[in-house]
KOLMI-486471 format. One record per residue (C-alpha): x, y, z; residue number from 1. Coordinates in nm, 3 decimals. Each point is the difference from the previous one (the first is absolute). Layout:
c1=X&c2=Y&c3=Z&pos=NUM
...
END
This chain:
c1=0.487&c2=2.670&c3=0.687&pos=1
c1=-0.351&c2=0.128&c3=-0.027&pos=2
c1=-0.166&c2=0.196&c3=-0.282&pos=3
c1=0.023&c2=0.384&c3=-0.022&pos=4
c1=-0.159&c2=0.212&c3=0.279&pos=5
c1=0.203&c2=-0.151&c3=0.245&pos=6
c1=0.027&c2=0.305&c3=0.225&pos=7
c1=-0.352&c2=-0.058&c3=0.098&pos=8
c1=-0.004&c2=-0.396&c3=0.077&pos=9
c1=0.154&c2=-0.087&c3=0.338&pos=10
c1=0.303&c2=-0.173&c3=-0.062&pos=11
c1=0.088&c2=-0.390&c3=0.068&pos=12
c1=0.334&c2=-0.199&c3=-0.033&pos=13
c1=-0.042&c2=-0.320&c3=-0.052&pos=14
c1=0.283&c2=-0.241&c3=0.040&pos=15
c1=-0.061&c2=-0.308&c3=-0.204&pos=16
c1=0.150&c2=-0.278&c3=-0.172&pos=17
c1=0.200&c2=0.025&c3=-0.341&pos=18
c1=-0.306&c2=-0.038&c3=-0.237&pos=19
c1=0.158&c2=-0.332&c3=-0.177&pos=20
c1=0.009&c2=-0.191&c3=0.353&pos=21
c1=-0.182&c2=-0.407&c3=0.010&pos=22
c1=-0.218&c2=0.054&c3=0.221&pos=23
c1=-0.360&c2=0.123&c3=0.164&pos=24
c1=0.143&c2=0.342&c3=0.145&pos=25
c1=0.114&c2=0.095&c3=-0.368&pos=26
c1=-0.355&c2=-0.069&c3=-0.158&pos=27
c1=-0.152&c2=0.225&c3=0.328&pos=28
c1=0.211&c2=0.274&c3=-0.044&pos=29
c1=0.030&c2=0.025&c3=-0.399&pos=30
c1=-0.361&c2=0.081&c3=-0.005&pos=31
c1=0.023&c2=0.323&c3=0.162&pos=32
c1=0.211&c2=0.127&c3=-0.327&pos=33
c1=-0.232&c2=0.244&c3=-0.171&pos=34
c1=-0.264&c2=-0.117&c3=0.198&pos=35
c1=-0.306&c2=0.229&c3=0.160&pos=36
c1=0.218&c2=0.025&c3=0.341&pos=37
c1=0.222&c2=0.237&c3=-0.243&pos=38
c1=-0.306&c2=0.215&c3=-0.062&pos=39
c1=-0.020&c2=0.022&c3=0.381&pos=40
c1=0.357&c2=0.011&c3=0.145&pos=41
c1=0.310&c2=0.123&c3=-0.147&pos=42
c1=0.187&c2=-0.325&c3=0.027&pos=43
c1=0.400&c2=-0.070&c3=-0.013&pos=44
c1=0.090&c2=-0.353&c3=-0.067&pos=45
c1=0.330&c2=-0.123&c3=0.170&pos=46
c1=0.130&c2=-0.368&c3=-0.094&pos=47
c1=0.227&c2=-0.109&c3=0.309&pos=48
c1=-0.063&c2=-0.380&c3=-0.148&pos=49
c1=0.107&c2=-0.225&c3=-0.269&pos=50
c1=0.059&c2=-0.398&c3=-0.130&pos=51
c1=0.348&c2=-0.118&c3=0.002&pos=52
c1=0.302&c2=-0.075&c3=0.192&pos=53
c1=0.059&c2=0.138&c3=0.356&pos=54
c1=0.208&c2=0.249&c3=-0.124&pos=55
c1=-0.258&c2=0.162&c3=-0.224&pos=56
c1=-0.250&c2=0.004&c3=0.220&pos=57
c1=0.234&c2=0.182&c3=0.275&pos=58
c1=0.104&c2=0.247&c3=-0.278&pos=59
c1=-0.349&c2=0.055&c3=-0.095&pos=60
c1=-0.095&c2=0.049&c3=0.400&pos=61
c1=0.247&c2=0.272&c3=0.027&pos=62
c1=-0.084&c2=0.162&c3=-0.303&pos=63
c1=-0.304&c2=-0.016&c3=0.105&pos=64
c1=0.012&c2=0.139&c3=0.323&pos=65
c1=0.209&c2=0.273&c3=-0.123&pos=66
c1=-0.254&c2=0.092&c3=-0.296&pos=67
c1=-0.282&c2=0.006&c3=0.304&pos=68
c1=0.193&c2=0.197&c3=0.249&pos=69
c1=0.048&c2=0.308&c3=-0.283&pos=70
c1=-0.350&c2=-0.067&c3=-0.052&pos=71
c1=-0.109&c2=0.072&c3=0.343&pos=72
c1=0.194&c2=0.321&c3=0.000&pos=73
c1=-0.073&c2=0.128&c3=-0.352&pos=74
c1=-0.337&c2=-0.149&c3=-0.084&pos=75
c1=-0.116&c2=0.081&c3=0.364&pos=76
c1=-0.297&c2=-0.296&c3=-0.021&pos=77
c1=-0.265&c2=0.016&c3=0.246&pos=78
c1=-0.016&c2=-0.363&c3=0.054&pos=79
c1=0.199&c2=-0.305&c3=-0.057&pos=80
c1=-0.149&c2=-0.340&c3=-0.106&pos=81
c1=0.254&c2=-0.313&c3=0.005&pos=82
c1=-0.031&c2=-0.312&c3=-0.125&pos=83
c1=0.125&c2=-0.272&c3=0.173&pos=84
c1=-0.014&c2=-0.346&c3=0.147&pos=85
c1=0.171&c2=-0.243&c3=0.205&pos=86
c1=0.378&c2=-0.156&c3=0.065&pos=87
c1=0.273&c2=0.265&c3=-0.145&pos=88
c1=-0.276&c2=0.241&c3=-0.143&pos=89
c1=-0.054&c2=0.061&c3=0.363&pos=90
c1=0.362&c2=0.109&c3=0.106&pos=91
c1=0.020&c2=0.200&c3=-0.337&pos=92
c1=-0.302&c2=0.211&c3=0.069&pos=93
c1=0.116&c2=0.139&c3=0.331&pos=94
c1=0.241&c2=0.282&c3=-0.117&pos=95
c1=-0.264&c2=0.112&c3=-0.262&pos=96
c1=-0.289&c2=-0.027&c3=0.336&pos=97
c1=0.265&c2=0.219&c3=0.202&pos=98
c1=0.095&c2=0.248&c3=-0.195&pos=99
c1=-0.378&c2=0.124&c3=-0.085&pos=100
c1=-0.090&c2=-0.018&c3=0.359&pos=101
c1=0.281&c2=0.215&c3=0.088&pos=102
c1=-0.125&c2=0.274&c3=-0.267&pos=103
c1=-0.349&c2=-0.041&c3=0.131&pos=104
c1=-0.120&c2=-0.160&c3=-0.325&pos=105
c1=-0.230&c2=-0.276&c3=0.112&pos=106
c1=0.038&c2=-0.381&c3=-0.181&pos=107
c1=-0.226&c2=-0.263&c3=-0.058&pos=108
c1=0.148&c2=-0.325&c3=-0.033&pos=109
c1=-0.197&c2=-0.241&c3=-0.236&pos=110
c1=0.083&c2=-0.289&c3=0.080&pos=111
c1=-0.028&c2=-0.296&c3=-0.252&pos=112
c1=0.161&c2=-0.276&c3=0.210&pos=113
c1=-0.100&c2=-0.362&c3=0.009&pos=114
c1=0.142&c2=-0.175&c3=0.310&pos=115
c1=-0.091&c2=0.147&c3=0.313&pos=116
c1=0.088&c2=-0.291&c3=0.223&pos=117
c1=0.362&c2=0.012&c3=-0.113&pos=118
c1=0.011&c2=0.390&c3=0.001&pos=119
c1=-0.165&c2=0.022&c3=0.365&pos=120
c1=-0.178&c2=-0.262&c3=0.131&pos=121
c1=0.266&c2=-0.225&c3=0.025&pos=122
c1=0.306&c2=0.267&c3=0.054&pos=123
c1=0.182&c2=0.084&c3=0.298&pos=124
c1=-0.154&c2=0.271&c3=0.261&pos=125
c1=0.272&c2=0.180&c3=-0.101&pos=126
c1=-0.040&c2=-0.002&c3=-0.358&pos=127
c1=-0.399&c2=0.046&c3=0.081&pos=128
c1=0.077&c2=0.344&c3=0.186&pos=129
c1=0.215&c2=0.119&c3=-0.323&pos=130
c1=-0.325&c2=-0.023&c3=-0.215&pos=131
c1=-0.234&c2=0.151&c3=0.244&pos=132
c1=0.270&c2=0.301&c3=0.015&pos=133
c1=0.021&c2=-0.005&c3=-0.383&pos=134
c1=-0.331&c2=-0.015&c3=-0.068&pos=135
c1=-0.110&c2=0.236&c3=0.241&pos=136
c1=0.179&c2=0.301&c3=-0.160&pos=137
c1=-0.219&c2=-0.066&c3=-0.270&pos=138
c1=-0.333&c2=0.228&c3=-0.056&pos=139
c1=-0.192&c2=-0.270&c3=-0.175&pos=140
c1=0.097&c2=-0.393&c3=-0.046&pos=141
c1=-0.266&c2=-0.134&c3=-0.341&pos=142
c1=-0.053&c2=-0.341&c3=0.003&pos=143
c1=-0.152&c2=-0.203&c3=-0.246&pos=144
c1=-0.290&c2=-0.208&c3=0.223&pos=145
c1=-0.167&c2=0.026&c3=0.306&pos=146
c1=0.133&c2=-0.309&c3=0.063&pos=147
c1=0.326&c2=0.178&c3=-0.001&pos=148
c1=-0.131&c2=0.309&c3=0.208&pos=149
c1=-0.064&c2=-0.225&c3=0.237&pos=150
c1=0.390&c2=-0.149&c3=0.022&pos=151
c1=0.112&c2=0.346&c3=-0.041&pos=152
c1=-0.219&c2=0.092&c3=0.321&pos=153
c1=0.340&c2=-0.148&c3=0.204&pos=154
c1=0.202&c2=0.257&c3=-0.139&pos=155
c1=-0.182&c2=0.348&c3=-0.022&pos=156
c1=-0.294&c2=0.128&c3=0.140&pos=157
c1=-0.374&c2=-0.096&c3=-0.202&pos=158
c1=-0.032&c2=0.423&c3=-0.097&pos=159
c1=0.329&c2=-0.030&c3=-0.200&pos=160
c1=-0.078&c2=-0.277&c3=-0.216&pos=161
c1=-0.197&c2=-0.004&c3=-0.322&pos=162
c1=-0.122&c2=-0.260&c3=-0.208&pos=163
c1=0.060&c2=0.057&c3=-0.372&pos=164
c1=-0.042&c2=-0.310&c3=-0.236&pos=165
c1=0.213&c2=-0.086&c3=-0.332&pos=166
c1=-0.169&c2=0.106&c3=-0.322&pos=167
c1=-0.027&c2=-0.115&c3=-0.344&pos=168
c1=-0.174&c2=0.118&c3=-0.316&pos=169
c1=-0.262&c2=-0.267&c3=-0.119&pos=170
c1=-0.110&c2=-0.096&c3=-0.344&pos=171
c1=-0.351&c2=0.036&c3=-0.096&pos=172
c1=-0.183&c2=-0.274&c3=0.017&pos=173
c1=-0.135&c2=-0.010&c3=-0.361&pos=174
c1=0.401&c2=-0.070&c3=-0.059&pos=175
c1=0.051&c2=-0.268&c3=0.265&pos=176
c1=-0.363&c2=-0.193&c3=-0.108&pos=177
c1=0.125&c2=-0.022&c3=-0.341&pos=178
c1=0.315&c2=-0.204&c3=0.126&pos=179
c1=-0.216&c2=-0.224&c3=0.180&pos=180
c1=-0.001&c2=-0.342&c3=-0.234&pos=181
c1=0.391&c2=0.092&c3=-0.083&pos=182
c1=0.126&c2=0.020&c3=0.353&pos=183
c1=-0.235&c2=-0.306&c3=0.125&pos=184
c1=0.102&c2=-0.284&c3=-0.267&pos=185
c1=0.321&c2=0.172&c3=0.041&pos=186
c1=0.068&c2=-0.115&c3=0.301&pos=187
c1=0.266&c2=0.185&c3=0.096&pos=188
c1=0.079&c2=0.066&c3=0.387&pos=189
c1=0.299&c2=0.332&c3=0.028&pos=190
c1=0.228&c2=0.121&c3=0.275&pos=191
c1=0.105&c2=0.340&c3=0.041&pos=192
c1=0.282&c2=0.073&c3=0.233&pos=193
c1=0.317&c2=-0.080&c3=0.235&pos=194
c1=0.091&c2=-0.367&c3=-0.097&pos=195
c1=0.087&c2=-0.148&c3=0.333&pos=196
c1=-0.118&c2=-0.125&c3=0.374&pos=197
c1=-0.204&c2=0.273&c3=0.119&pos=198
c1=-0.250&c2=0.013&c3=-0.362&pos=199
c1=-0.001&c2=-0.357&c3=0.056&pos=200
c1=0.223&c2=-0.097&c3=-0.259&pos=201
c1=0.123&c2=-0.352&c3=0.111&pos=202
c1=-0.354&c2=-0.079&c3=0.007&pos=203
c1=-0.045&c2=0.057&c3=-0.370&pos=204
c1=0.146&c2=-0.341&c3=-0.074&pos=205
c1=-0.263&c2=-0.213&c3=0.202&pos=206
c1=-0.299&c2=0.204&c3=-0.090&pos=207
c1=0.094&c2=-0.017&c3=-0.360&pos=208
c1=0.024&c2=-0.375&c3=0.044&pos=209
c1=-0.281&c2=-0.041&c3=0.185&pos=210
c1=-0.204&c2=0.249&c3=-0.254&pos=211
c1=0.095&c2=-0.222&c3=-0.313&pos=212
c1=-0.125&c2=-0.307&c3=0.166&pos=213
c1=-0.369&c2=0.121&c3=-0.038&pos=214
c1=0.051&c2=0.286&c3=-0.298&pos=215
c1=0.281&c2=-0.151&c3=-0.233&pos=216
c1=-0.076&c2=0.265&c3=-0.242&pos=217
c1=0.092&c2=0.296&c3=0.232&pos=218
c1=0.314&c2=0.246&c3=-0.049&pos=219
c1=0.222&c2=0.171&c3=0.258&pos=220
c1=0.166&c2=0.360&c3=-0.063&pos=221
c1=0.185&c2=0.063&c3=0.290&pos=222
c1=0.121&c2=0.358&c3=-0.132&pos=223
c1=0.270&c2=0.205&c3=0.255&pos=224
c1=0.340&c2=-0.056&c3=0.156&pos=225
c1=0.179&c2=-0.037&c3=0.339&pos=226
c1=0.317&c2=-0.117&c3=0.159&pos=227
c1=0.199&c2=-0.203&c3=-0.219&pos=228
c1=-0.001&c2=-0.304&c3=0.219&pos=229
c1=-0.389&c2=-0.008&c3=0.053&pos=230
c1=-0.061&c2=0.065&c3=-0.364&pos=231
c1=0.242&c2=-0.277&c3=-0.110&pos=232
c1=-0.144&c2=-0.285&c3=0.271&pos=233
c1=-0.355&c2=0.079&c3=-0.083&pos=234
c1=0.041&c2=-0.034&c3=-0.327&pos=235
c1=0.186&c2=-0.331&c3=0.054&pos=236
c1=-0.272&c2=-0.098&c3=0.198&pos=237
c1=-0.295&c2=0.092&c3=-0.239&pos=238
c1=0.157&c2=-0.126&c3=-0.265&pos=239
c1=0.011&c2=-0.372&c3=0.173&pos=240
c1=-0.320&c2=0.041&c3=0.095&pos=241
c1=-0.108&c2=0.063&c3=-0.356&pos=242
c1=0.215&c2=-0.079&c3=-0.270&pos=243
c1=-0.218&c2=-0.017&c3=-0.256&pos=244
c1=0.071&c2=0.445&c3=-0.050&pos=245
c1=-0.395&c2=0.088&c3=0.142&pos=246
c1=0.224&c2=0.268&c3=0.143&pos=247
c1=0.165&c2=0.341&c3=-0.086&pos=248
c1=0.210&c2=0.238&c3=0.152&pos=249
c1=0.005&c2=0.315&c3=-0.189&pos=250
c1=0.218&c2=0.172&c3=0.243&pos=251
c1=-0.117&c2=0.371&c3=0.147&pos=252
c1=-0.296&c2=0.154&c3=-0.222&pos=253
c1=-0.056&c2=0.364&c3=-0.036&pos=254
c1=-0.242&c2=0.189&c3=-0.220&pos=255
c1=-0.102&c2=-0.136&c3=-0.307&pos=256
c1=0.142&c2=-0.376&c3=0.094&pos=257
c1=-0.189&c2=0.055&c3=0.365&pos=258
c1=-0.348&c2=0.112&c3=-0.208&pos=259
c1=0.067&c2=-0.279&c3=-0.268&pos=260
c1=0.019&c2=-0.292&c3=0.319&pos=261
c1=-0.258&c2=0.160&c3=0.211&pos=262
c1=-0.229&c2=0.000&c3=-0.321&pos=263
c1=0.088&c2=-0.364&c3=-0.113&pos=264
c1=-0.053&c2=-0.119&c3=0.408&pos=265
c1=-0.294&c2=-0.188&c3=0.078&pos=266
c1=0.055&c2=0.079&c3=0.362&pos=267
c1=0.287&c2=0.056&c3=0.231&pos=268
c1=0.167&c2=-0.155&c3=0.262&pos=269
c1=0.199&c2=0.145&c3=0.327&pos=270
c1=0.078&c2=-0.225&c3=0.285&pos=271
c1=0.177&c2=0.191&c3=0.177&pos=272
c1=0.103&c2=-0.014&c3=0.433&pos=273
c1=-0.024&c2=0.348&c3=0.023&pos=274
c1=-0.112&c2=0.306&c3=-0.173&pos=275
c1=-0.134&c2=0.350&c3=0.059&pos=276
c1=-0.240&c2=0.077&c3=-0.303&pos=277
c1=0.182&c2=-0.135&c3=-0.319&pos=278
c1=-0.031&c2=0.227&c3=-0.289&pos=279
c1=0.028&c2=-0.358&c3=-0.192&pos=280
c1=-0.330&c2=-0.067&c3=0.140&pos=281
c1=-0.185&c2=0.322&c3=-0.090&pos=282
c1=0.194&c2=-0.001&c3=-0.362&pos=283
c1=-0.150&c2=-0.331&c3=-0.048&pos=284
c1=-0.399&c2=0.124&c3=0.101&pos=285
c1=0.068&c2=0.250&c3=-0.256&pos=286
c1=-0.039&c2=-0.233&c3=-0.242&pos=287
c1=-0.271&c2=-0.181&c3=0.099&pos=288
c1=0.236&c2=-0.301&c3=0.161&pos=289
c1=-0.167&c2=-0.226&c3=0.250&pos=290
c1=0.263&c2=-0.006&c3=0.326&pos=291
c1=0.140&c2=-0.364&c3=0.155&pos=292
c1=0.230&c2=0.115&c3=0.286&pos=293
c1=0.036&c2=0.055&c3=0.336&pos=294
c1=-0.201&c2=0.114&c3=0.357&pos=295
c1=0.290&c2=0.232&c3=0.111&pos=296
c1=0.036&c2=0.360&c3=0.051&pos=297
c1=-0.206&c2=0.268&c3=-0.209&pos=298
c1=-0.098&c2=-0.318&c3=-0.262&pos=299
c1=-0.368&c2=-0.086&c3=0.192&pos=300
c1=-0.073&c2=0.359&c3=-0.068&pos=301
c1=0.114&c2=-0.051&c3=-0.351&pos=302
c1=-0.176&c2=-0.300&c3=-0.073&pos=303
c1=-0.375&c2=-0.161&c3=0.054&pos=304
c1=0.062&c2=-0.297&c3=0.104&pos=305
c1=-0.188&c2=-0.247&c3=-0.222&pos=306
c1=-0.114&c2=0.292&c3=-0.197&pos=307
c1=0.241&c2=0.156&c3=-0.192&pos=308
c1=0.245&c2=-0.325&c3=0.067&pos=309
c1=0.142&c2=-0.202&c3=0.284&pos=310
c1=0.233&c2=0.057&c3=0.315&pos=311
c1=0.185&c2=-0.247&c3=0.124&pos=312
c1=0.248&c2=-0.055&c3=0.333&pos=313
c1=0.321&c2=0.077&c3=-0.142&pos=314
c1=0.140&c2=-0.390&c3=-0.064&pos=315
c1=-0.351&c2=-0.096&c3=-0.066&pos=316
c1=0.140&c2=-0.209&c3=-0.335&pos=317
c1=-0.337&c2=-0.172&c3=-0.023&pos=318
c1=-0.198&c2=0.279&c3=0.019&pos=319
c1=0.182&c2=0.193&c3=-0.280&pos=320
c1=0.019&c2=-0.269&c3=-0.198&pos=321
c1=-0.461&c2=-0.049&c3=0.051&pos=322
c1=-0.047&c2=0.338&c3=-0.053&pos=323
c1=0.191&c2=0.046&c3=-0.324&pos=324
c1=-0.177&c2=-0.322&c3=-0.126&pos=325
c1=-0.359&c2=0.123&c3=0.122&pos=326
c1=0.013&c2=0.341&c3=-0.218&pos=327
c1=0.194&c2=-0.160&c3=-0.305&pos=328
c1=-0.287&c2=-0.287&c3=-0.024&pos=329
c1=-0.322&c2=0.194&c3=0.101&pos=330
c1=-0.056&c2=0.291&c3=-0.281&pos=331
c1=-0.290&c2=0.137&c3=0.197&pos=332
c1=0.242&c2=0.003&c3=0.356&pos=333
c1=0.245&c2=0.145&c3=-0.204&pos=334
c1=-0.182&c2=0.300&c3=-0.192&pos=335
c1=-0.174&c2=0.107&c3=0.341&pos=336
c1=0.331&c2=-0.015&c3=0.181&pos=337
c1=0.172&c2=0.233&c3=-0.309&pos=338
c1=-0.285&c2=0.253&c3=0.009&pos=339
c1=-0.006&c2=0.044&c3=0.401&pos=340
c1=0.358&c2=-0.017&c3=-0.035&pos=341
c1=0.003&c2=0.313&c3=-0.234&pos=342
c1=-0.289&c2=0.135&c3=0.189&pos=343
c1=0.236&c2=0.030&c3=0.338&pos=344
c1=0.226&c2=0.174&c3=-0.172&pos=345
c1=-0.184&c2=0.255&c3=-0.156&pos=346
c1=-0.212&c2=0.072&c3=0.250&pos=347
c1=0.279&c2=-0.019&c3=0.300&pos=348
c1=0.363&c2=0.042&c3=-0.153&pos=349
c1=-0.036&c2=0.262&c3=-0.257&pos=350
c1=0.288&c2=0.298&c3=-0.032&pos=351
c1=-0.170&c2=0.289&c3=0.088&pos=352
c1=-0.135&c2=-0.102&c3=0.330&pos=353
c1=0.310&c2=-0.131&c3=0.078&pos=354
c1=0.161&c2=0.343&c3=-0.089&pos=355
c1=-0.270&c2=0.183&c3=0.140&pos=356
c1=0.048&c2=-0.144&c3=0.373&pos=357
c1=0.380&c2=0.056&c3=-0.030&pos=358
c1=-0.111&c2=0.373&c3=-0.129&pos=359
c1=-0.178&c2=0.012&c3=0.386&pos=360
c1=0.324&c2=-0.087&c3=0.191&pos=361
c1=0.160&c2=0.285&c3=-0.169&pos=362
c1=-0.254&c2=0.199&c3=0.075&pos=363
c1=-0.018&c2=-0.091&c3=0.376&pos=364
c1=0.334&c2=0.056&c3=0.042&pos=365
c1=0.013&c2=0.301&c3=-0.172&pos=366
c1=-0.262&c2=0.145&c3=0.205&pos=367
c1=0.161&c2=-0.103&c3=0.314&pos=368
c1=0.282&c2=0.249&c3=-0.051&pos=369
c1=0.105&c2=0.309&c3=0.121&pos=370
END
């Protein structure tokens, strides 16, 4: 809930994940606690998601969507913001969607999904016409990109869509120039994040290899988790790639363990097939961390190219691989990449303009009704 004076604050329920969830839409939406948008809005926090087996995560669902339907009747918000993104988070928003629409409480949907082609490029005309219905009882759909606005653009008209980035709180850069000799000779390259095909996770074994051929001394923390089997065969696979232990897997990081990686990192690597706008990403130009990944969805906007670090075509095993070895052997290359790197960041991803354009939906909405 927000702070006192509540009667005065337009209210917002805000259905988000349960706050110890792996993943991007967690380290969004765990911001907002005791943030300035409480100053603003009188905000109601309803957890409809959670790790674990299927049978948690339907009993959290329904206790969920029981805990938001008394909300909508008691707590009377004026507007609704989801979080969601693709596969089964799509099918689970639509009762929370319909029942605000039918009490005239308009929703914005913000949508953190990855894969668009499998969601609705590639789907079924059928299945195509069940998003454009879904989506189009929705006030306000934020995406993370205008590259994403633009994919969005064949489901709901231009005037409904908004472009709101992912935020992150930099370090100063007194703090991050001090680091500079430590991280360089270092030389170790993190990952943050799902551990499996669409991060580019079976790729980590042949840019590793491929990395050590030209840097022998560099390190590899490859920090998160994923499905069992992927975990299990890309470790397999690293590991006979490079068996002499110039790799860890400290398993999922979270606050002090995440700050203690991010500060060791000398910069970080994401090759991922598809993305939005990883928080991973923006976590890691917090700290100063020069970016190796990939040209796909919000990341270009993220990243300056052969500024701040390299993109690559996802696959692009030789270009990782050159890119890592160009900043860990050039100190100049390597400090100017950091400090644009932290400058991008600061200057484009910090919290309060984040929360500030999220503060002007409300408000739109807001003054739209009756």
């Amino acid at each position: 809930m927000g702070n006192t004076g509540s009667q005065t604050r337009p209210k917002v329920v805000m259905v988000v994940q349960q706050r110890d969830v792996k993943g991007g839409i967690a380290s969004v939406t765990n911001g907002y606690y005791g943030s300035s948008l409480e100053d603003e809005f009188d905000i109601k926090y309803v957890e409809s998601y959670c790790d674990g087996s299927k049978f948690h995560k339907m009993k959290k669902a329904v206790k969920g969507y029981l805990e938001y339907s008394k909300a909508l009747r008691s707590f009377e918000p004026d507007v609704v913001h989801l979080h969601t993104s693709f596969g089964p988070s799509f099918y689970r928003k639509q009762p929370f969607i319909n029942t605000a629409v039918k009490r005239g409480i308009p929703v914005i949907d913000h949508c953190h999904g990855a894969d668009f082609d499998s969601f609705f490029t590639k789907a079924s005309e059928r299945k195509k016409d069940v998003i454009r219905r879904v989506f189009g009882k929705c006030a306000k759909v934020i995406v993370l990109s205008g590259e994403w606005k633009e994919k969005f653009l064949n489901i709901v008209p231009e005037d409904r869509i908004c472009v709101v980035s992912n935020y992150c709180k930099p370090l100063d850069q007194a703090t991050v120039e001090e680091d500079f000799d430590k991280r360089f000779r270092g030389r170790k390259i993190l990952f943050l994040g799902e551990i499996g095909r669409r991060k580019g996770g079976y790729d980590f074994a042949a840019i590793i290899k491929k990395t050590v051929e030209k840097l022998p001394d560099a390190e590899f923390v490859i920090c998160g988790d994923g499905a069992r089997e992927d975990v299990d065969a890309i470790k397999k696979m690293v590991a006979k790639a490079c068996p002499d232990g110039k790799v860890s897997f400290p398993g999922w990081v979270r606050d002090g363990e995440k700050e203690k990686v991010l500060s060791e990192a000398a910069l970080f690597l994401l090759p991922s097939y598809n993305e939005g706008q990883p928080m991973s990403i923006l976590d890691a130009m917090a700290y100063g961390l020069p970016i190796i990944s990939t040209n796909v969805g919000g990341i270009p906007q993220q990243v300056d190219n052969g500024k701040s670090g390299f993109l690559c075509a996802p696959g692009d095993i030789n270009g990782f691989a050159e890119g890592i070895v160009a900043l860990l052997t050039d100190r100049d290359l390597y400090e100017s990449a950091s400090r644009e790197s932290l400058r991008i960041a600061t200057d484009k991803y910090g919290f309060e303009a984040h929360a500030g354009k999220i503060a002007s939906v409300y408000k739109e909405l807001i003054r739209k009704q009756p």
